[in-house]
N, C-alpha and C positions, 0 to 999 in steps of 0.2 A: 504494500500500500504506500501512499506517498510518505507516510511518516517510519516505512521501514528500511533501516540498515542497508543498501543497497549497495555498501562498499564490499571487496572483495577484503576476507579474512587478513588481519594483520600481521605482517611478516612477524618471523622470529626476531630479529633485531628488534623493531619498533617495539616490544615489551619493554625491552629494557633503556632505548634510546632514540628520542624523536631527532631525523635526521633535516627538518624543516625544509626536506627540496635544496639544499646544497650543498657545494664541493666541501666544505667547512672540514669536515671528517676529514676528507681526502687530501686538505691541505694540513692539517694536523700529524696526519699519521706515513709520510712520505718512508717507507722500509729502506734502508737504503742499501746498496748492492752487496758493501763490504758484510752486512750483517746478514743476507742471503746467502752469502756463497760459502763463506767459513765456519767455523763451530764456534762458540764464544769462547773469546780466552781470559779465564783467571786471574793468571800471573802466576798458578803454582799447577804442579804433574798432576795431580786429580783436577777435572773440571767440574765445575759447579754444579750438583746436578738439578739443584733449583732457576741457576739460568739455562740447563740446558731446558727443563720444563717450561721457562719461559718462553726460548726460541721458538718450540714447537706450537705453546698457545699463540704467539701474535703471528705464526704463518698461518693459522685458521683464521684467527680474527680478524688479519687482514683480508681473505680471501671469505671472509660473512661479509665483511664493509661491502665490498666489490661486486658479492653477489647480491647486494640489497640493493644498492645503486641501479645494477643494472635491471634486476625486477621493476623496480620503481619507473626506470626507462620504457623500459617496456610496455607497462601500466599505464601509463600517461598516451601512447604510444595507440595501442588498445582502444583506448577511451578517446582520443580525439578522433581514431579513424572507424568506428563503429557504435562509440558508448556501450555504457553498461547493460547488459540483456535488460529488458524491462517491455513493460505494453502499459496501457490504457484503458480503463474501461470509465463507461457511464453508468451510473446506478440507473433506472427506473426513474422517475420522477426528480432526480438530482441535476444541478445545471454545471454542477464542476465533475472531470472526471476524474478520477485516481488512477495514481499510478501502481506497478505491481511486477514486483522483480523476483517471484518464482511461485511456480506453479501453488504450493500452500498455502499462500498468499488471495491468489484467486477464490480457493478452493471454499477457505476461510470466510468470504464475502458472499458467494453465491451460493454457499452450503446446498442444500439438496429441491430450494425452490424451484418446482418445471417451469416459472418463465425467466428463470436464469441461467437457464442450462445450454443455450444457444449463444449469449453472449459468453460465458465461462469457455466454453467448447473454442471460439474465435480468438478469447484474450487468453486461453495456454496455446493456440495456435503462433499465434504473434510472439509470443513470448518463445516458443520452440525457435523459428525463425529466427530470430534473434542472437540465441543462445547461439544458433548452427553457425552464424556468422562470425559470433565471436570466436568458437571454436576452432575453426576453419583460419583465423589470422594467428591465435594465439599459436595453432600448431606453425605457422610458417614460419614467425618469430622468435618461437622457442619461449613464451613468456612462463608457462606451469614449468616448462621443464626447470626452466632458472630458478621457479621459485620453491620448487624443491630440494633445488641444490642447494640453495640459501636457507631452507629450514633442516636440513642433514649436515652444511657446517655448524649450523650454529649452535645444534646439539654436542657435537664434535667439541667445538668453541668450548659448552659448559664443563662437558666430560675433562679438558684440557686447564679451566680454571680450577675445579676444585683439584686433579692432578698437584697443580701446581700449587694452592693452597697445603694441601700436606707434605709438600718435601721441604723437608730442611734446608735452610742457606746455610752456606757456608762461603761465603764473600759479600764483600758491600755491595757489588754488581748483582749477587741472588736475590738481596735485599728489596734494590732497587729495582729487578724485575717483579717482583711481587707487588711495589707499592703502581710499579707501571701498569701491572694488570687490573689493581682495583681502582685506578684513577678511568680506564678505559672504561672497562663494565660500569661503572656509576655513576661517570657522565651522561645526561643530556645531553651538551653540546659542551665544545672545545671547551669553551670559554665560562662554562657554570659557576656561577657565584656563593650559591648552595651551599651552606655545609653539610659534610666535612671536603668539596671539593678542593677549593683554597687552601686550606690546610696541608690537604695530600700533595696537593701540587708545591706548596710551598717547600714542605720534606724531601720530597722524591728531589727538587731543586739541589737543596742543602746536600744529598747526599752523591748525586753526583758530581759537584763540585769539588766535595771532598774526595768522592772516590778517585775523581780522574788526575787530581792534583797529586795522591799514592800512589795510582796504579794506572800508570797514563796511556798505558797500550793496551787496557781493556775495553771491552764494547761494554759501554754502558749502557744498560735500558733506560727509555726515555730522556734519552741523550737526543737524539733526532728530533721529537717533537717541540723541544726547548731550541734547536737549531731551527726548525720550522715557526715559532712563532718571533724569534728574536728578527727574520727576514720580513716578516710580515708587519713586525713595528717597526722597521725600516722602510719598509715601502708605504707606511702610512704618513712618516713623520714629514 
């Protein structure tokens, strides 16, 4: 009906973070190649294995960001070149008609009265139609497919933080991947004002300062994101 939900079910990301339609994420969280391609180093013979748990989380959570984006493209995508399955009907005697974006819906209004049973029959017709259209682009696009891919990392993604919540650090750089993980996952957006976001942000700051100033040929987590926003108060100022 017109007052129903007619949006398509909310990504896994969007539970835990509204990405307001922009790059914002995407310019936050720049991976950068060195921390791709190598294993993280210490600075002693056993590696960390809380930052190796880290590595492994933000190459899923990079790759939810990425898949939610592109879902989102697609969606949009979707919607401008077909809109949301949906139909029309007129009540009897009513001079507005309502809208109706799946068949229970109908079903729901015109329950079992026989002289509703000829409009009901037209507006799940309409609505089938509809639906085939969308179907029919979504497959070409690959939109469900992404968005399954996008709710299978992101499962991934959870499995990989609490992972990494249970293993023990043993370096300030384990540290610092920990507090890098919980500043991700409980963000809103980059820039959240929220507590305890500031705070996190403020620590995870202080600690790779110190870390890198001991231990200066370590990859620090959340070392990039602090590179990424110092360029962007640059190109503001």
């Amino acid at each position: 009906m017109a007052d129903s939900d007619h949006s398509t079910t909310l990504s896994f990301v969007t539970r835990r973070r509204l990405l307001l339609g922009t790059t914002l994420t995407t310019l936050a969280w720049p991976f950068q190649a060195k921390a791709q391609a190598a294993e993280p180093q210490t600075g002693h013979d056993n590696p960390d294995p809380a930052l190796l748990a880290w590595q492994s989380w933000k190459t899923v959570a990079l790759r939810t960001e990425a898949l939610c984006h592109k879902q989102q493209r697609l969606e949009t995508q979707l919607v401008r070149e077909i809109g949301f399955p949906r139909t029309t009907l007129r009540l009897p005697g009513s001079r507005e008609a309502l809208e109706f974006f799946s068949p229970e819906d109908i079903e729901a209004v015109c329950g079992s009265a026989p002289e509703m049973a000829d409009l009901c029959t037209k507006a799940k017709a309409e609505l089938a139609e509809h639906q085939a259209r969308w179907d029919a682009i979504d497959e070409k696009i690959g939109y469900s497919a992404t968005k399954q891919a996008e709710v299978e990392a992101g499962e991934r993604e959870q499995e990989l933080v609490d992972a990494l919540t249970a293993t023990p650090a043993t370096s300030l750089a384990g540290i610092a991947g920990k507090l890098d993980m919980i500043f991700h996952e409980g963000s809103i957006w980059e820039d959240d004002t929220e507590f305890p976001q500031p705070q996190i942000r403020s620590a995870l700051r202080d600690l790779i300062r110190i870390a890198e100033t001991m231990e200066p040929n370590v990859l620090m987590p959340g070392s990039d994101r602090e590179t990424s926003r110092a360029r962007r108060a640059a190109s503001e100022a």
